[in-house]
N, C-alpha and C positions, 0 to 999 in steps of 0.2 A: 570557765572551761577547765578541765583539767586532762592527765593523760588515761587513758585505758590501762588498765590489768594487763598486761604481758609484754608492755612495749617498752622499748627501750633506745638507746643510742650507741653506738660504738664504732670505734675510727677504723676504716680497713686501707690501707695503700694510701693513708695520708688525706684520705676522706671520711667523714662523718656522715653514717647513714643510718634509719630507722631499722628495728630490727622487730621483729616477733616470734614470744614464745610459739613453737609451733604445737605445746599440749593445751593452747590456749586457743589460738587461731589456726587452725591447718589450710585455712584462705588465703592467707596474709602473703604476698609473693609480689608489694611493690619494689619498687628500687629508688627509695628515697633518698639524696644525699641532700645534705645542709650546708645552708651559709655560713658567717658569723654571727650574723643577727637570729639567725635561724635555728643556731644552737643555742645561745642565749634565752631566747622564746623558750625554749624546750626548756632548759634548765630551768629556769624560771617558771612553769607549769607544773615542773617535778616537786616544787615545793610545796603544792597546793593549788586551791581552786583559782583563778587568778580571772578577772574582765580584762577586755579591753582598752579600757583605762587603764586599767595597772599595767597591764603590757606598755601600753603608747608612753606613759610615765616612766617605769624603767628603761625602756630603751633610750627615751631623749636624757635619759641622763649619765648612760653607760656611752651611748656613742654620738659622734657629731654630724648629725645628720637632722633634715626637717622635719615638722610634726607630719607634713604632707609625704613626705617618704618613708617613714616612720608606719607608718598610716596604711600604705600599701605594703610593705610588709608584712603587717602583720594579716592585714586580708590575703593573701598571697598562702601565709604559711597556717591562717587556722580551715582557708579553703582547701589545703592539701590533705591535711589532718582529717578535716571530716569526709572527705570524698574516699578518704584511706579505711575511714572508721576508728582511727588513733583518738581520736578526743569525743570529749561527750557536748 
């Protein structure tokens, strides 16, 4: 999975939320804000192509939390992403 062409992240009022070129997408009019994990996730896809596995792998190792929790975050955040159209 990785990100789409236009999107991005930036903090407003102490929250972190998705953002869209609008010369890219003139659709794009969610209201995404992110977790910790959530921003991690991101950043970690901004690198590159990245599975599932390597998400579930980086996160158990950045934070202390279970593979089972771990697990549903990341279903959580790559189901927001494509419902959004953010990732491929």
């Amino acid at each position: 999975m990785k990100i789409n062409n236009g999107f991005s992240i930036k903090e407003e009022n102490g929250v972190t939320i998705v953002v869209c070129d609008k010369t890219i997408n003139r659709n794009f009019n969610a209201n995404i804000q992110l977790t910790d994990t959530s921003i991690f996730l991101w950043k970690l896809l901004e690198t590159g192509d990245k599975t599932k596995e390597e998400m579930l792998n980086a996160l158990l190792e950045h934070f202390d939390i279970s593979a089972v929790l771990a697990l549903n975050n990341i279903d959580v955040f790559i189901r927001t992403l494509k419902e959004n159209g953010i990732i491929e």
